[in-house]
C-alpha positions as CSV (number, residue, x, y, z in Angstrom):
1,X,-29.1,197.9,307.1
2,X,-30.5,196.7,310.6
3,X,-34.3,197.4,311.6
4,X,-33.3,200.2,313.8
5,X,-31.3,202.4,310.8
6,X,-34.0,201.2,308.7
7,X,-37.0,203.6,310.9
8,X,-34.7,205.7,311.4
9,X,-34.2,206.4,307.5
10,X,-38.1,205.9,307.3
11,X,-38.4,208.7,309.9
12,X,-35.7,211.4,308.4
13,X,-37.6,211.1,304.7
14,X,-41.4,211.5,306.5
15,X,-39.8,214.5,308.1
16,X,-38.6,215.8,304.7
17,X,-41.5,215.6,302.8
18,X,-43.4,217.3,306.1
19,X,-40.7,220.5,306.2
20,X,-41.1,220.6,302.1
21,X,-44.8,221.0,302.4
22,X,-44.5,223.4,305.5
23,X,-42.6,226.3,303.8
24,X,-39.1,224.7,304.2
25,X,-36.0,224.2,301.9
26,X,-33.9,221.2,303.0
27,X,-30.6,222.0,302.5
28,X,-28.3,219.1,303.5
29,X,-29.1,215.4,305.6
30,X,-27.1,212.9,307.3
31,X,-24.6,216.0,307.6
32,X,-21.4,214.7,309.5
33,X,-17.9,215.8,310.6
34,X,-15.8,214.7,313.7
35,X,-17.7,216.3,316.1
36,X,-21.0,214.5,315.2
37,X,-24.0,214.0,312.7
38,X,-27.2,216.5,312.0
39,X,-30.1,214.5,310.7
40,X,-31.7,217.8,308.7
41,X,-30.3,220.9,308.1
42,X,-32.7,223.1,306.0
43,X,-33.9,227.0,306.1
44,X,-37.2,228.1,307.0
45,X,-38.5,230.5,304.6
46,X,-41.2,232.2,306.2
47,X,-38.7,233.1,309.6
48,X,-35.7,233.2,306.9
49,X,-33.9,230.8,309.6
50,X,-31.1,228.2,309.4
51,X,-32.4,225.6,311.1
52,X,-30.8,222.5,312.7
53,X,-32.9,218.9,313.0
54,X,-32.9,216.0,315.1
55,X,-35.4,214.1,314.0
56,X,-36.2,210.6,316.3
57,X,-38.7,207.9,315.3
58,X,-40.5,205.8,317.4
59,X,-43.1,203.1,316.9
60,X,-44.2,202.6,320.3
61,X,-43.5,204.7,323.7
62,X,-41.7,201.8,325.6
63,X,-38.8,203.9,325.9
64,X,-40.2,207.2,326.3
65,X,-40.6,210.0,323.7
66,X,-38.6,210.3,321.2
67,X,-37.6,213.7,322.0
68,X,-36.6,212.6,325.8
69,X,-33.4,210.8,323.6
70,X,-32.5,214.7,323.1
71,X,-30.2,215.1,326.0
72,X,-27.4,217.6,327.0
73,X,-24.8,215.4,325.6
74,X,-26.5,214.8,322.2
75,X,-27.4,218.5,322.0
76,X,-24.1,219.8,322.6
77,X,-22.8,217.5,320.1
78,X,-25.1,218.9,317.2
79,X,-24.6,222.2,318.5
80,X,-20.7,221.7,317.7
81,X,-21.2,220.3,314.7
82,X,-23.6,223.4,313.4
83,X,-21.0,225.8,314.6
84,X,-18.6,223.6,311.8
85,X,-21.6,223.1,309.2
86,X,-21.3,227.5,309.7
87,X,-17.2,227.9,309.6
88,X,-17.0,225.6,306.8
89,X,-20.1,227.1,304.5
90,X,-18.8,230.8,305.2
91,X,-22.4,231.4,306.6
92,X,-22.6,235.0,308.1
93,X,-25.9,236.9,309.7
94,X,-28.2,233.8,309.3
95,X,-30.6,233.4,312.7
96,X,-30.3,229.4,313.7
97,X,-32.5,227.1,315.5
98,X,-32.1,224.0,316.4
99,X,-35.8,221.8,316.2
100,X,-36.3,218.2,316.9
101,X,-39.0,216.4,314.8
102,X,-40.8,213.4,316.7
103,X,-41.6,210.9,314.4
104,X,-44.3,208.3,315.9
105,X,-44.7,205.1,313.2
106,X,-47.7,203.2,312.9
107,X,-49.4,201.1,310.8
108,X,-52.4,202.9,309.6
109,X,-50.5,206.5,309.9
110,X,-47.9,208.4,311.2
111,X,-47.9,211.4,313.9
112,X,-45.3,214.2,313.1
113,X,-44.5,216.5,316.2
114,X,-42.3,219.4,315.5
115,X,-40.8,220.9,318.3
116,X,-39.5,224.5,317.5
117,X,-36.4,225.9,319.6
118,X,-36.0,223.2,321.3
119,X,-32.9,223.2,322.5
């Protein structure tokens, strides 16, 4: 596993543990089918949600924020693969969201920003 996969694996379980202590029930990671991969799928429990994560990890800002790596093509490509993760779980009058969850590394500690509806 290269460096890169390596944060990004690092990111997706900091991301976990922050959604289990915030009222949360992951449901599924590293969800894939043709159309494309979901990071986190999990339900939030106080809005009684199905919600949809992208979670990116940085350790510096050289190339921007992680969330500016969220664009149109990625979205519609977890968007289609949500509307699948939905046919093929027979999930019927469930809201969904779709969050992203900025991971920002660093050696001492690590900044979680969770951005709600965000796409």
């Amino acid at each position: 596993m290269c460096l890169k996969q390596k944060r990004g694996r690092k990111g997706e379980d900091i991301a976990c543990k922050y959604l289990q202590r915030n009222n949360y029930t992951v449901i599924d990671r590293n969800f894939r089918c043709r159309q494309g991969e979901v990071d986190i799928i999990a339900c939030d429990e106080q809005e009684k949600e199905l919600v949809f994560f992208e979670v990116k990890t940085r350790s510096n800002l050289k190339y921007g924020r992680p969330s500016e790596a969220v664009q149109k093509t990625k979205q519609n490509h977890i968007i289609s693969v949500a509307k699948y993760y939905i046919y093929k779980n027979r999930i019927k009058n469930i809201p969904i969201r779709f969050d992203v969850i900025e991971i920002f590394l660093n050696h001492s500690n690590n900044k979680i920003n969770h951005i709600k509806k965000a796409f």
